[in-house]
C-alpha positions as CSV (number, residue, x, y, z in Angstrom):
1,X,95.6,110.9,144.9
2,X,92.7,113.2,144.6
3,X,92.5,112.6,141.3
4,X,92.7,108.9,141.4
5,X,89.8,108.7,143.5
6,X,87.6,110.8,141.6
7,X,88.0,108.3,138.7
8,X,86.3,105.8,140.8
9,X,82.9,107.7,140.8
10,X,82.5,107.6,137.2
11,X,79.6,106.0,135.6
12,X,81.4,104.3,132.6
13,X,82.8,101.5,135.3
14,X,79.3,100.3,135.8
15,X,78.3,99.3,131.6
16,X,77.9,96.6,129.6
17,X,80.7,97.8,127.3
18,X,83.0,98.1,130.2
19,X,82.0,94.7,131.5
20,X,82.5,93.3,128.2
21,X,85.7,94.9,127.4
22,X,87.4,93.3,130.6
23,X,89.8,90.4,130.6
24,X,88.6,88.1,133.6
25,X,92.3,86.6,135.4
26,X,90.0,84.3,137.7
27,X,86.7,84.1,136.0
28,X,85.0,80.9,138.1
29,X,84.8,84.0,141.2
30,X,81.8,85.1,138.6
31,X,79.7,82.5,139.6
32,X,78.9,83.0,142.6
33,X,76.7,85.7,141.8
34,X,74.5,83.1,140.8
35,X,74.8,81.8,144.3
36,X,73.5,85.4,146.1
37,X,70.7,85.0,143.4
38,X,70.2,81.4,144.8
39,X,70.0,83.2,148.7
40,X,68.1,85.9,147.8
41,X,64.9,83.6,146.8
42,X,65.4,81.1,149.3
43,X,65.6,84.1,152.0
44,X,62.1,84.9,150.3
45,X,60.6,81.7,150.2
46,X,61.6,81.1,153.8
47,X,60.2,84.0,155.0
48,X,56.5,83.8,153.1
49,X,56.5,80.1,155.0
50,X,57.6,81.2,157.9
51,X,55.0,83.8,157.8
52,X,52.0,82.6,156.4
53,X,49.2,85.7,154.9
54,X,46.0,86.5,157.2
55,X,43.3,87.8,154.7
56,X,41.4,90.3,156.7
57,X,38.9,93.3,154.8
58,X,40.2,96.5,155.5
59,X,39.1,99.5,154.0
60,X,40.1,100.2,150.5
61,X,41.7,103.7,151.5
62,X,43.8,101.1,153.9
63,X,44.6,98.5,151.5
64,X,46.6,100.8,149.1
65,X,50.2,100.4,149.6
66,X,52.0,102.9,151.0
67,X,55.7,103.6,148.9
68,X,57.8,104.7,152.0
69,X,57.2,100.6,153.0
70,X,59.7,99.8,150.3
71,X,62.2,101.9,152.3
72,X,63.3,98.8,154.2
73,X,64.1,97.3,151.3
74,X,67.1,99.7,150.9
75,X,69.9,97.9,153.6
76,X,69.0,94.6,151.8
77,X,70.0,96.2,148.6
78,X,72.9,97.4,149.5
79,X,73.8,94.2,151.3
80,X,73.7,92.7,148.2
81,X,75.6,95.3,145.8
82,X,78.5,95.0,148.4
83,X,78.6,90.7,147.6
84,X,78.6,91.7,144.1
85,X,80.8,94.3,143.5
86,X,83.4,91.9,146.1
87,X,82.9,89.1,144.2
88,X,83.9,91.1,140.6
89,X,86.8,92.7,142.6
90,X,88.1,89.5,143.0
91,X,87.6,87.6,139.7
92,X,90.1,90.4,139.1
93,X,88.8,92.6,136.0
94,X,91.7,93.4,134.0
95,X,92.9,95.2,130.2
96,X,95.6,94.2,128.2
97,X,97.2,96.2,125.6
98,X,100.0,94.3,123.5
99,X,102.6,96.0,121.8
100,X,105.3,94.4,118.7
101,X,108.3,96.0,118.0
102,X,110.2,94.9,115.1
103,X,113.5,94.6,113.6
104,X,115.8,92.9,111.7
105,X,119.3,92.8,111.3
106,X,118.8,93.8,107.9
107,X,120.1,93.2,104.6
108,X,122.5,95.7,102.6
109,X,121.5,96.1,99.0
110,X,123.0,98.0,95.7
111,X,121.2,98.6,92.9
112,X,123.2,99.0,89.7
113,X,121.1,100.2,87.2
114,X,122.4,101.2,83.4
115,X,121.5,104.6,81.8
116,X,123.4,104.1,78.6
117,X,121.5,105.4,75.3
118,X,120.1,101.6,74.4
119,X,118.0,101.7,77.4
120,X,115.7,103.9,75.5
121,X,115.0,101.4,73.3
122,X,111.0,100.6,73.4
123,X,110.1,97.1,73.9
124,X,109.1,97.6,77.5
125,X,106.6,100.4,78.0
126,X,107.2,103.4,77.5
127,X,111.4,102.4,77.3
128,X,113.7,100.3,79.4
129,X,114.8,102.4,81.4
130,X,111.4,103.7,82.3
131,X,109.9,100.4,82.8
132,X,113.6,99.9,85.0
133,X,112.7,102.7,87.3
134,X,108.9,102.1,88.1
135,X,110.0,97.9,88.9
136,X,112.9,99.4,91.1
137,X,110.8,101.9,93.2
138,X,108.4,99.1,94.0
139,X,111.0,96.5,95.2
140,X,112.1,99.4,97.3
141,X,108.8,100.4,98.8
142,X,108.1,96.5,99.4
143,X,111.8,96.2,101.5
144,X,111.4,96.5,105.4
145,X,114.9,97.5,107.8
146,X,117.2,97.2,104.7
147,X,120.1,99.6,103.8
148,X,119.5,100.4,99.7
149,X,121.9,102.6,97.7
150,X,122.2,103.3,94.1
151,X,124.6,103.2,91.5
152,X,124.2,104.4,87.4
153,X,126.3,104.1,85.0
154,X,126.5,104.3,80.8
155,X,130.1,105.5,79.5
156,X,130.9,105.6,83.4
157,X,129.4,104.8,86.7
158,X,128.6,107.4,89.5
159,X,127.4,106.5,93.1
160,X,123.8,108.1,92.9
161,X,122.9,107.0,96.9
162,X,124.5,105.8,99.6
163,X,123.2,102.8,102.3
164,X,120.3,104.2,103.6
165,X,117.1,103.1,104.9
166,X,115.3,106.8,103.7
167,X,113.3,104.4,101.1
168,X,111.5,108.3,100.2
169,X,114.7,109.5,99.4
170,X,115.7,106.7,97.0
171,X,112.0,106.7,95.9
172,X,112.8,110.6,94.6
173,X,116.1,110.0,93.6
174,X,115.1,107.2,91.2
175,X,112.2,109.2,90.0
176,X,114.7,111.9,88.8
177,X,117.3,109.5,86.9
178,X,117.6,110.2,83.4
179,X,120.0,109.8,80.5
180,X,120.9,113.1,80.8
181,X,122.6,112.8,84.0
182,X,125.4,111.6,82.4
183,X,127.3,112.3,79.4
184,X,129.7,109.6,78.6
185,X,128.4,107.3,76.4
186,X,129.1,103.4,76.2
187,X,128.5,100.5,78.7
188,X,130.9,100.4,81.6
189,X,129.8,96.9,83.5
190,X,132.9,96.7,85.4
191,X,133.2,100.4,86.5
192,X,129.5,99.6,87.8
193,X,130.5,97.0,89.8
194,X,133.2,98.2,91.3
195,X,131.5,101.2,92.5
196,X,128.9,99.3,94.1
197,X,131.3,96.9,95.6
198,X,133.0,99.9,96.6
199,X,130.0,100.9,98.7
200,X,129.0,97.4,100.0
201,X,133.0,96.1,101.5
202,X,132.9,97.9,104.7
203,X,129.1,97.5,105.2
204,X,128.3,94.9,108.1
205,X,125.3,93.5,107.5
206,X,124.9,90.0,107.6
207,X,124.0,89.5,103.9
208,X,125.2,92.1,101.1
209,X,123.6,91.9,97.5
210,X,123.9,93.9,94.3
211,X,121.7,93.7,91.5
212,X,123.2,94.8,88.6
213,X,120.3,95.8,85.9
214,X,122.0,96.0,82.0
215,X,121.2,96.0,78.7
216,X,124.3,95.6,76.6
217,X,127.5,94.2,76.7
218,X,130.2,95.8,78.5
219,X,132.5,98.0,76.2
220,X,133.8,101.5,78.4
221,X,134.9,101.8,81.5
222,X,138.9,100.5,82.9
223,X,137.8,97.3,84.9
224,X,137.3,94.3,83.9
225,X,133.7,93.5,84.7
226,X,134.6,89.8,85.9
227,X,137.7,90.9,87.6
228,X,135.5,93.4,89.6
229,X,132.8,90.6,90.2
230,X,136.0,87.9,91.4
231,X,136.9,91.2,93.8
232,X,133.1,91.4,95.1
233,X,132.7,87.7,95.9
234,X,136.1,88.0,97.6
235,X,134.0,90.5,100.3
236,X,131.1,88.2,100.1
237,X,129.3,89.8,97.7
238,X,126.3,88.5,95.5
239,X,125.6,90.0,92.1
240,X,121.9,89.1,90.4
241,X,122.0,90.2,87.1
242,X,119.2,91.2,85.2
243,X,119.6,91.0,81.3
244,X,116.5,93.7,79.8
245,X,115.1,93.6,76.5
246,X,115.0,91.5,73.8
247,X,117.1,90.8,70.6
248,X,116.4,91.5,67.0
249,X,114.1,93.9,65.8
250,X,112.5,96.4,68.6
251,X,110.6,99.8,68.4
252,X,112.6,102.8,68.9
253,X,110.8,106.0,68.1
254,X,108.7,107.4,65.0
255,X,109.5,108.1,61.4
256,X,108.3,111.2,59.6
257,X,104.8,109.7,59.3
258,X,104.0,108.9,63.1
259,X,105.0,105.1,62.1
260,X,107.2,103.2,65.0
261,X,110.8,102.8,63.8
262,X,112.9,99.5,64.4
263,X,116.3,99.1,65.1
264,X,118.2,95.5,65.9
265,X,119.0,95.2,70.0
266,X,121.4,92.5,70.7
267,X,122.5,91.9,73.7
268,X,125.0,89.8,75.1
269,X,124.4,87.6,77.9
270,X,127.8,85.3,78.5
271,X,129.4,88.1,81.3
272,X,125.9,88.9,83.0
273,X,125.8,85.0,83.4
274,X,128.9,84.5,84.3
275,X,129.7,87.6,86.8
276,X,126.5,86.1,88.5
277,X,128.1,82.6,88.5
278,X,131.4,84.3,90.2
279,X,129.7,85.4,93.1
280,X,126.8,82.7,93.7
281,X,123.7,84.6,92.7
282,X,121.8,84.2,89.6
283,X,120.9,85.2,86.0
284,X,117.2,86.5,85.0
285,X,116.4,87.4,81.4
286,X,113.7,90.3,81.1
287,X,111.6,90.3,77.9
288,X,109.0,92.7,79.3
289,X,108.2,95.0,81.9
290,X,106.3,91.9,83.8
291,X,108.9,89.6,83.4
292,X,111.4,92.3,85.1
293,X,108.8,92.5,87.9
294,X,108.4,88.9,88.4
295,X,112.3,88.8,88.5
296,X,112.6,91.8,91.1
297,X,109.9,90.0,93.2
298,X,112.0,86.5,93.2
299,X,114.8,88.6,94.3
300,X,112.7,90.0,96.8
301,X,112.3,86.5,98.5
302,X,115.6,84.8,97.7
303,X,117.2,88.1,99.9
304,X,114.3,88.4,102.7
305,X,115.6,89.6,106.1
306,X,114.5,88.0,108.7
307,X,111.8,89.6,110.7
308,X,112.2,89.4,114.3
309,X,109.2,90.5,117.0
310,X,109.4,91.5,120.5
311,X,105.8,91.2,122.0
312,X,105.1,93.8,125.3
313,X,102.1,92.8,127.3
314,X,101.3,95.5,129.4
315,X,98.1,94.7,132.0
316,X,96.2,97.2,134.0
317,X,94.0,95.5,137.0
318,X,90.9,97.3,138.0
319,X,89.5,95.2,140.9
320,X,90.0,98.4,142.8
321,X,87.4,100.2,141.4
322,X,85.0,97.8,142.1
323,X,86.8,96.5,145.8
324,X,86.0,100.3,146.4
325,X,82.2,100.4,145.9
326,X,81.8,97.2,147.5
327,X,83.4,98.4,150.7
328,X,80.9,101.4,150.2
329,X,78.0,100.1,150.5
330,X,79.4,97.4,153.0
331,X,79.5,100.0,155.1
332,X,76.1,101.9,154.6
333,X,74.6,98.3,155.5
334,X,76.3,98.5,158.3
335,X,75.2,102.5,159.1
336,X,71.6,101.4,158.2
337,X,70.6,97.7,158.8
338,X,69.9,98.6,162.4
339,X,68.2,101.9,161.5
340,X,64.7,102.9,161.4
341,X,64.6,102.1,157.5
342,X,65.0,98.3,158.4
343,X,62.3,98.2,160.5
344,X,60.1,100.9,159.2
345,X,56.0,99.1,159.1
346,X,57.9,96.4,159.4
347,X,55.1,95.1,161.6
């Protein structure tokens, strides 16, 4: 209690940056400050007509004015700071500080992301999988109250993450892929998928998506990749699929001169189209490493949680503070407008 009063005597009430910082709940009780204004001239002008000025010649040691005169002046004053400091108590002089908290009810999401020997091929920069990596990490970072987990596969697939919504985690985990994590070689599509759907059936989300991220055509694993895709969109499932690189003739290390060396990439799109078909997502063809982010960024927006906002208004009056000092010096008028400083040479 001691405490709270002592607050009251602190200059920092009394500024312009206080003033200003103040939210006003019934700011028309400002105006009639103007009006004491109003009454403090008209008291003045009454009085000089009401008594009108006698020139007489006194003697100029006399004629000086003598300060303790202005001591009357002091009741008045504090008349007056008591009106004012009632009137800004009750325009009500307030703070508000807002908080947001959001959530969402989230999306769960599975990247599938193949680590077989062709994604070292180097038509994106400095190789697929590379280029792979660096797009994933940023559709990551860019996700907000999503679950995320990872599968890789090449000869076979392996669950590299969880659900989780540790987005630094996955950001390391990704950074660490490489295609020595795995040794058997090959393309196992449908092995992918069912590992990832494997992850994503007892998940509860409202939405659940897997973007499966290949190069070649499926030939290792034991599943059938459109069997396992028919299972997924059974547990409501969506698969994007994401065909990387290009065919023909692409860059794939140096010869014994420093000089790039070629090798034909074909890849085979008719599953990737079609296991996106099964489950109603859709088929993107990457060329390049912009074209795979363009492609993770419209996958970003066709699978966008909604985000919802709770809004906390929290309002602190402080009509107290100033209801205090008004009351204050109320009462010191009252101690000294019958005192000797109210009449003092008043004559």
């Amino acid at each position: 209690m001691i405490e709270q009063l002592s607050d009251f005597f602190r200059f920092s009430w009394f500024t312009l940056e206080a003033f200003q910082s103040y939210e006003w709940e019934k700011p028309l009780f400002l105006h009639l400050i103007w009006v004491i204004l109003f009454l403090m001239l008209l008291r003045k002008a009454i009085k000089f007509l009401k008594n009108p000025v006698l020139e007489l010649s006194l003697p100029k040691k006399v004629a000086q004015n003598n300060p303790w005169t202005y001591l009357r002046l002091i009741p008045s004053l504090l008349f007056y700071l008591s009106l004012v400091f009632i009137i800004i108590a009750l325009a009500r002089p307030q703070r508000t500080n807002e908080r947001v908290e959001q959530y969402t009810e989230g999306i769960d999401i599975m990247l599938v992301m193949d680590i077989s020997e062709s994604m070292d091929l180097q038509d994106f920069s400095p190789n697929r999988l590379e280029a792979a990596k660096q797009t994933a990490i940023d559709f990551i970072q860019g996700r907000f109250g999503d679950r995320i987990g990872i599968v890789v596969f090449a000869g076979e697939a392996f669950s590299l993450a969880p659900l989780t919504n540790d987005y630094k985690l996955l950001t390391e985990l990704i950074s660490e892929i490489s295609f020595d994590i795995m040794e058997a070689k090959g393309t196992a599509i449908g092995s992918a998928i069912a590992a990832g759907t494997n992850r994503l059936k007892d998940a509860e989300s409202v939405s659940k998506v897997m973007i499966l991220l290949s190069d070649g055509e499926s030939n290792a694993g034991n599943v059938d990749p459109l069997f396992a895709a028919q299972l997924a969109s059974a547990l409501g499932i969506k698969i994007y699929t994401i065909a990387v690189g290009k065919d023909g003739m692409v860059p794939y290390g140096t010869d014994f001169f420093g000089r790039p060396q070629m090798v034909e990439s074909y890849l085979d799109e008719t599953n990737l189209r079609e296991i996106a078909n099964l489950t109603q997502a859709e088929f993107f063809r990457a060329s390049d490493g912009n074209a795979l982010q363009d492609i993770f960024q419209r996958i970003d927006q066709l699978e966008k949680s909604e985000i919802m906002e709770n809004r906390y208004r929290e309002t602190t009056d402080y009509y107290r503070v100033y209801l205090f000092w008004g009351m204050i010096f109320f009462l010191l008028w009252l101690i000294l407008k019958s005192s000797f400083l109210n009449n003092f040479l008043l004559d």
